[in-house]
Backbone as CSV, one residue per row, in Angstrom:
resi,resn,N_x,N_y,N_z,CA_x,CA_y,CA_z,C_x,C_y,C_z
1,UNK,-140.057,-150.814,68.899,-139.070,-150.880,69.953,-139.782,-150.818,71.299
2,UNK,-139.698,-151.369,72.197,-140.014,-151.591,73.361,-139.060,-150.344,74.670
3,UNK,-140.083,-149.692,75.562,-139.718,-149.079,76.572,-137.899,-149.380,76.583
4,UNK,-137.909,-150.365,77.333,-136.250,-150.324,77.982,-135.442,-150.079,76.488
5,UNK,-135.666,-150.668,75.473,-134.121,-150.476,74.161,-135.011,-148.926,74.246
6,UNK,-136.009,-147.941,74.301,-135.930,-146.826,74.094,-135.156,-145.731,75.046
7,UNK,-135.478,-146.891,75.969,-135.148,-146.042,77.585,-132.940,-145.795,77.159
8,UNK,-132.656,-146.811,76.895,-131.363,-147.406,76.672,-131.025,-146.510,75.825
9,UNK,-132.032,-146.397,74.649,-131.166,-145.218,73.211,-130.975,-143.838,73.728
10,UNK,-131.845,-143.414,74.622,-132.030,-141.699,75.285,-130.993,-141.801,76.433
11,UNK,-130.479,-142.823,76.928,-129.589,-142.634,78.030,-128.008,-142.606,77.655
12,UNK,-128.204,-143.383,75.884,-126.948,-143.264,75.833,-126.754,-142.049,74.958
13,UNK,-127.586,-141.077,74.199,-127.809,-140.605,73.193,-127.312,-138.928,75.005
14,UNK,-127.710,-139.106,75.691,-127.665,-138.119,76.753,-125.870,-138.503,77.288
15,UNK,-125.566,-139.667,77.388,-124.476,-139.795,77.752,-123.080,-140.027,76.403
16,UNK,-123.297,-139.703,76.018,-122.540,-139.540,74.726,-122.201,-138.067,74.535
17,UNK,-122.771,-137.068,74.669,-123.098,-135.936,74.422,-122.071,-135.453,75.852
18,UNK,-121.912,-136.207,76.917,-121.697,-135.764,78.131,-120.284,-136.412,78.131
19,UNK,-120.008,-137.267,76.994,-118.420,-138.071,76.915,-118.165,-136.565,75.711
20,UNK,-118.190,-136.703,74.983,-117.926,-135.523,73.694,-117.348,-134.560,74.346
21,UNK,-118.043,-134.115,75.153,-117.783,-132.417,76.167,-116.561,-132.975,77.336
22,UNK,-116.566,-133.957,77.928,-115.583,-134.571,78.518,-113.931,-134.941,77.470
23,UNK,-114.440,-135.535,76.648,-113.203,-135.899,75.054,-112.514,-134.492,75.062
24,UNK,-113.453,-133.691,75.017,-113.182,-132.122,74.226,-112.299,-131.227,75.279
25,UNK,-112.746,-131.607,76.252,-112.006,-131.224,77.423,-110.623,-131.430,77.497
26,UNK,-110.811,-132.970,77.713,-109.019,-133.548,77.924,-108.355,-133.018,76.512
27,UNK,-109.098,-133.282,75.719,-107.950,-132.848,74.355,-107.589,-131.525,74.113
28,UNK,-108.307,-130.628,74.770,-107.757,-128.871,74.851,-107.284,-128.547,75.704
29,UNK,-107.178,-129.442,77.336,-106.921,-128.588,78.204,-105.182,-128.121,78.266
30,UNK,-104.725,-129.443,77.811,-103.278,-129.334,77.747,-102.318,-127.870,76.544
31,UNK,-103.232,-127.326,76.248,-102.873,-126.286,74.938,-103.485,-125.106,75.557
32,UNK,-103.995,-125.164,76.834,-104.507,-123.255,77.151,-103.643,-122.924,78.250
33,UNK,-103.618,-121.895,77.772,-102.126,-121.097,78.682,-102.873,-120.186,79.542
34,UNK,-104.207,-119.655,79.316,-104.471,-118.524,80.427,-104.733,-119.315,81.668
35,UNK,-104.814,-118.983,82.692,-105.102,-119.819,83.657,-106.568,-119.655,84.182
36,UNK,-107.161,-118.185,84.031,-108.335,-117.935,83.980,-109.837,-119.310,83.183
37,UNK,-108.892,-119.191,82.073,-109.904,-120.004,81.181,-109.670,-121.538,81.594
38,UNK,-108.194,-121.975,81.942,-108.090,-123.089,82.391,-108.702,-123.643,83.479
39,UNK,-109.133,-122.758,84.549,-109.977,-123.053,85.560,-110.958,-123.310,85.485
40,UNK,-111.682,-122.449,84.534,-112.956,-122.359,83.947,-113.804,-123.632,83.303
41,UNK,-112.657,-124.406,82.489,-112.540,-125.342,81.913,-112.368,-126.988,82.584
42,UNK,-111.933,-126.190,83.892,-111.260,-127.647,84.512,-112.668,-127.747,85.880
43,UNK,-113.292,-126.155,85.760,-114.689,-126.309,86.533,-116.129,-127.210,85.714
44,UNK,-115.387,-126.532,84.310,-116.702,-127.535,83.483,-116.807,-128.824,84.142
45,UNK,-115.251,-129.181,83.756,-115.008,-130.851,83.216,-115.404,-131.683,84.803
46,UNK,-115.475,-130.955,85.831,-115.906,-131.694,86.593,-117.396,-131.996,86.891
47,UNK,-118.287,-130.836,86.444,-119.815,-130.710,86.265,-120.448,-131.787,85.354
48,UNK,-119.553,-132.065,84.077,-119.325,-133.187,82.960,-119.586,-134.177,83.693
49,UNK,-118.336,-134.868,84.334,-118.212,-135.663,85.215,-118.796,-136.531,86.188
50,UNK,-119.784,-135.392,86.664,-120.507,-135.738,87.769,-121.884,-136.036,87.198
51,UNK,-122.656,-135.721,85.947,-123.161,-136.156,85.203,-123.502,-137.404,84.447
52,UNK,-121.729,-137.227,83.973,-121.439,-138.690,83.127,-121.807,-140.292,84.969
53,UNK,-121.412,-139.050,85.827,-121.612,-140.423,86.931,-123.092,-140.764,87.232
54,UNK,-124.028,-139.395,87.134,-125.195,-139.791,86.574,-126.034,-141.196,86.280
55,UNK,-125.482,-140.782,85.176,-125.949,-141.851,83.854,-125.545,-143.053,84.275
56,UNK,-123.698,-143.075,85.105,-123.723,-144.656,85.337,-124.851,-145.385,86.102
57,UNK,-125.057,-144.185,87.119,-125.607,-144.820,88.465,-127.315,-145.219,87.664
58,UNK,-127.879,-144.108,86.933,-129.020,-144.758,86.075,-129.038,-145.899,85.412
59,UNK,-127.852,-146.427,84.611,-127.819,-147.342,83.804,-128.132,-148.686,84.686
60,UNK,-127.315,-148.877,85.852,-126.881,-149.830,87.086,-128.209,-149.569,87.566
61,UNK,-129.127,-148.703,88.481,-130.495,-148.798,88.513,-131.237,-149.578,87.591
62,UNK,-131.429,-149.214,86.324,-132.002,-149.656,85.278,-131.710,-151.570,84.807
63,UNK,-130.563,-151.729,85.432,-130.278,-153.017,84.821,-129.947,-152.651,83.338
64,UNK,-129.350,-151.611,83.048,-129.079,-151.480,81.536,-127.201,-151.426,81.418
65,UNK,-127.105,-152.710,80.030,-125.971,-153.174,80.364,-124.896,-152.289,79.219
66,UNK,-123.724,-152.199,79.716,-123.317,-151.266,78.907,-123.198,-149.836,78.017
67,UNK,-123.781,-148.844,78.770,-123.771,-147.711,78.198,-122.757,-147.233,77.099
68,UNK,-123.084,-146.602,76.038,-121.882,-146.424,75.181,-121.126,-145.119,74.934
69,UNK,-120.131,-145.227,75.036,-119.246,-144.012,74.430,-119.481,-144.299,73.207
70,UNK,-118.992,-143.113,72.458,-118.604,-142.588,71.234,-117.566,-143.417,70.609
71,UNK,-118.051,-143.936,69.445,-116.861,-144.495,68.679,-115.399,-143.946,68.738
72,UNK,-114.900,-145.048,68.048,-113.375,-144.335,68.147,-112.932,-143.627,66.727
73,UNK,-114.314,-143.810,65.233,-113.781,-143.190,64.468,-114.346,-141.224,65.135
74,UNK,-115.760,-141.454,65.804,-116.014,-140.208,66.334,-114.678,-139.504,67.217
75,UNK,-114.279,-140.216,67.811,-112.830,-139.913,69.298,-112.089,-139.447,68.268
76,UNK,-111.289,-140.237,67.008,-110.240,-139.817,66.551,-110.414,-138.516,65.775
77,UNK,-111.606,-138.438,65.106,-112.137,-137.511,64.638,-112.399,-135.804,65.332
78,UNK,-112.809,-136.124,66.815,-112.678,-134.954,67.069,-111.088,-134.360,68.194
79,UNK,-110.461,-135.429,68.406,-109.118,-135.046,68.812,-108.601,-134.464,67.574
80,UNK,-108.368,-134.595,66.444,-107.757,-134.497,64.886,-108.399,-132.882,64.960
81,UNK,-109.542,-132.633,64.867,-109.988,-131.418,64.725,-109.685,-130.203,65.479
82,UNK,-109.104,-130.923,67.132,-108.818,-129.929,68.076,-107.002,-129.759,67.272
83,UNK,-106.249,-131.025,67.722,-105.222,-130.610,67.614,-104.661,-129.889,65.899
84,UNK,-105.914,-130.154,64.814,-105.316,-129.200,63.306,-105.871,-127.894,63.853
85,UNK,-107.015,-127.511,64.959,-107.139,-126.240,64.821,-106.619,-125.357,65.602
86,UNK,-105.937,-125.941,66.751,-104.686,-125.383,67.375,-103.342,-125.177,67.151
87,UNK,-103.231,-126.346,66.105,-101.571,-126.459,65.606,-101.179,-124.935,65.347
88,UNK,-101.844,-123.850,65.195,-100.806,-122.592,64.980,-101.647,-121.548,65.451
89,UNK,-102.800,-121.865,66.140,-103.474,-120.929,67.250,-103.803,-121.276,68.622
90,UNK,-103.020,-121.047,69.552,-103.256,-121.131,70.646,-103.936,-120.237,71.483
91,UNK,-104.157,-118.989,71.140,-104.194,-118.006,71.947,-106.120,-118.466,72.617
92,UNK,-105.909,-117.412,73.645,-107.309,-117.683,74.609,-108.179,-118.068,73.986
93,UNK,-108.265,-116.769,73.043,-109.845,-116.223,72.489,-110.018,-117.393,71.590
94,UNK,-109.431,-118.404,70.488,-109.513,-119.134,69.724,-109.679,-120.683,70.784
95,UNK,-109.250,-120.654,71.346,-109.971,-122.122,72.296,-111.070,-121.985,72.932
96,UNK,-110.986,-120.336,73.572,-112.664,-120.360,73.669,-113.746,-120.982,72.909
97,UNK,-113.025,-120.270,71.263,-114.388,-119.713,70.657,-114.401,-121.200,70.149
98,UNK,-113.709,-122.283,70.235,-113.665,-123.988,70.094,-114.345,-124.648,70.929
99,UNK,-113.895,-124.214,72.117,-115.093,-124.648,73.225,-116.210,-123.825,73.180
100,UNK,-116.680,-122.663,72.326,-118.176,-122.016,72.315,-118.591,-122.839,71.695
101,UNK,-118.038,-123.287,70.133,-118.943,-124.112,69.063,-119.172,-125.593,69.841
102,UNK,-118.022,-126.236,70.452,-118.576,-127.323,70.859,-119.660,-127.505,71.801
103,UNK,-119.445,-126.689,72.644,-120.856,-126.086,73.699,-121.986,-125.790,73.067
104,UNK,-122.265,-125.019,72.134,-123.352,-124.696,71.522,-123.736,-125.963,70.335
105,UNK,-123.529,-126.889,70.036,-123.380,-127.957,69.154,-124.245,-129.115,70.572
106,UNK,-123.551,-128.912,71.468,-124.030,-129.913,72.954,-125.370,-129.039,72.802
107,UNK,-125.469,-128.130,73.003,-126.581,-127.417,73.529,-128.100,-127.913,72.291
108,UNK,-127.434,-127.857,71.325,-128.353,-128.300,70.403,-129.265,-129.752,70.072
109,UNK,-127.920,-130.553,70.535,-128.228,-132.045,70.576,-129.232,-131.720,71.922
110,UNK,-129.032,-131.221,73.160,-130.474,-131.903,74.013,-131.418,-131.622,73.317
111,UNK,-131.471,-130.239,72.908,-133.214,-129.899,72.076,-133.567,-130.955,71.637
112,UNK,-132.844,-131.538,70.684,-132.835,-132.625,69.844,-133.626,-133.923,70.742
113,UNK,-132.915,-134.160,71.539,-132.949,-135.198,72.280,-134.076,-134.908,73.447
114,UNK,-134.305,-134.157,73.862,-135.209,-133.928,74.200,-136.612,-134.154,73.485
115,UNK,-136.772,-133.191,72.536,-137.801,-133.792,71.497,-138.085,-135.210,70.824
116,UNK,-136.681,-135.770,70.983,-136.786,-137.210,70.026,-137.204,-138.041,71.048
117,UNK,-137.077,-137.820,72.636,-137.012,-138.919,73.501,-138.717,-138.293,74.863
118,UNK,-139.496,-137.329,74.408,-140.682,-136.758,75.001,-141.117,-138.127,76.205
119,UNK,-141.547,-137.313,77.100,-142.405,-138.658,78.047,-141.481,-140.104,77.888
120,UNK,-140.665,-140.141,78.384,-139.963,-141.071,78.285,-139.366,-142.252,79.206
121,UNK,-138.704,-141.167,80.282,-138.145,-141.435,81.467,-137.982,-139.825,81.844
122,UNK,-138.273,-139.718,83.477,-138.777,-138.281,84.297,-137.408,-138.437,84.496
123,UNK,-136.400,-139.650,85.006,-134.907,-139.264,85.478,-134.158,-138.766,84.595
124,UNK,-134.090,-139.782,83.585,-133.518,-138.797,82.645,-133.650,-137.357,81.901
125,UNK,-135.377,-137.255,81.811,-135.628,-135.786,81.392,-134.819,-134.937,82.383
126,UNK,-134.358,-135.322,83.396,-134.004,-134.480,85.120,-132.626,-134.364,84.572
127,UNK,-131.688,-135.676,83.973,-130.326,-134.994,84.096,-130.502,-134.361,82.658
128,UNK,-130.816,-134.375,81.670,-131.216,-133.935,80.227,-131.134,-132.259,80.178
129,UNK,-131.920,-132.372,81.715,-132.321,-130.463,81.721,-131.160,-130.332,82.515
130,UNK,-130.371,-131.319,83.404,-129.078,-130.361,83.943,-128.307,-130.044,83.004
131,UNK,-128.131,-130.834,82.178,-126.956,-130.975,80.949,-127.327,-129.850,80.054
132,UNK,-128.888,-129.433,80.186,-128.930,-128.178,79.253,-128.638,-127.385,79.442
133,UNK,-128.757,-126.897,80.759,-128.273,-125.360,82.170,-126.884,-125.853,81.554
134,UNK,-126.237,-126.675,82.424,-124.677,-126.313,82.105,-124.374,-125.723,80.830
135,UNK,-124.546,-126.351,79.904,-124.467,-126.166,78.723,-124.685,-124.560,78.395
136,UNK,-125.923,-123.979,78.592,-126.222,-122.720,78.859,-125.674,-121.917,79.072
137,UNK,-125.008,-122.197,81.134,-123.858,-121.509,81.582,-122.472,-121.169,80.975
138,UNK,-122.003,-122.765,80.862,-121.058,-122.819,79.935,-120.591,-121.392,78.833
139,UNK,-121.878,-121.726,78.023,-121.694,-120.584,77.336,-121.333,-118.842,77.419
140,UNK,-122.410,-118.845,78.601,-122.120,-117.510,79.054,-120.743,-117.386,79.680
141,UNK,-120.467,-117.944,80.503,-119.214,-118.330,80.898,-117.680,-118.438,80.493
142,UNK,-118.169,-118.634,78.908,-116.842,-118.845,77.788,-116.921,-117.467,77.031
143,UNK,-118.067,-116.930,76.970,-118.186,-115.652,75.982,-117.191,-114.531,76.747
144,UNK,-117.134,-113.872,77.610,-116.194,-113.090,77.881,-114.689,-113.338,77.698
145,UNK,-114.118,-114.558,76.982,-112.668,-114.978,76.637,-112.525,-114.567,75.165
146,UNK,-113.738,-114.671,74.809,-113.616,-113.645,72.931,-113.119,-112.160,73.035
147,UNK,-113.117,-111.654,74.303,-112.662,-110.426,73.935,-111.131,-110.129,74.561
């Protein structure tokens, strides 16, 4: 494989990860009632956001055409999972601890991706490591709604 289709697999493999946490967002936010956590949540989704704008503005630098979201059997798949595991728990602590696993699941894929994509591209290693901090924060951030 040649530089750019590698450059292309790590940008979308980084921006996929940054749609997931965005997906995960819209599909829970409408089901949390604290307003605490809803803020919290609606502070992520804009950090997401500004990320996912990132990647566009890299891709459009790059001349790289089409960045990809996540399938739609992945989309249907993890809307299905939010709304069976809410259907009869709503409360705080259980959307937290939905948004902990999905956070910590993100958090795992950069390692991943990080390692799979070494010396690669310095811009992307740059948003790679923002996406890991958030991710990080995130966490700490969501852990005080478990109790």
């Amino acid at each position: 494989m040649y530089n750019k289709e590698l450059i292309t697999e790590y940008l979308n493999a980084i921006y996929q990860n940054i749609r997931t946490a965005i997906q995960s967002i819209e599909d829970i936010m409408p089901k949390i009632q604290d307003d605490k956590l809803k803020k919290e949540i609606a502070s992520e989704e804009d950090k997401y956001l500004a990320l996912e704008k990132e990647c566009e503005l890299f891709a459009k630098a790059e001349k790289i055409d089409g960045i990809k979201d996540n399938n739609w059997f992945e989309k249907a798949r993890l809307w299905g999972s939010i709304n069976m595991s809410t259907m009869t728990d709503k409360t705080t602590r259980h959307i937290a601890e939905l948004m902990l696993i999905g956070t910590f699941m993100g958090y795992l894929t950069c390692i991943k991706d990080q390692s799979d994509h070494k010396d690669l591209s310095k811009e992307l290693d740059e948003i790679l490591a923002t996406l890991k901090t958030l991710e990080r924060k995130n966490i700490e951030n969501l852990i005080p709604f478990l109790v």
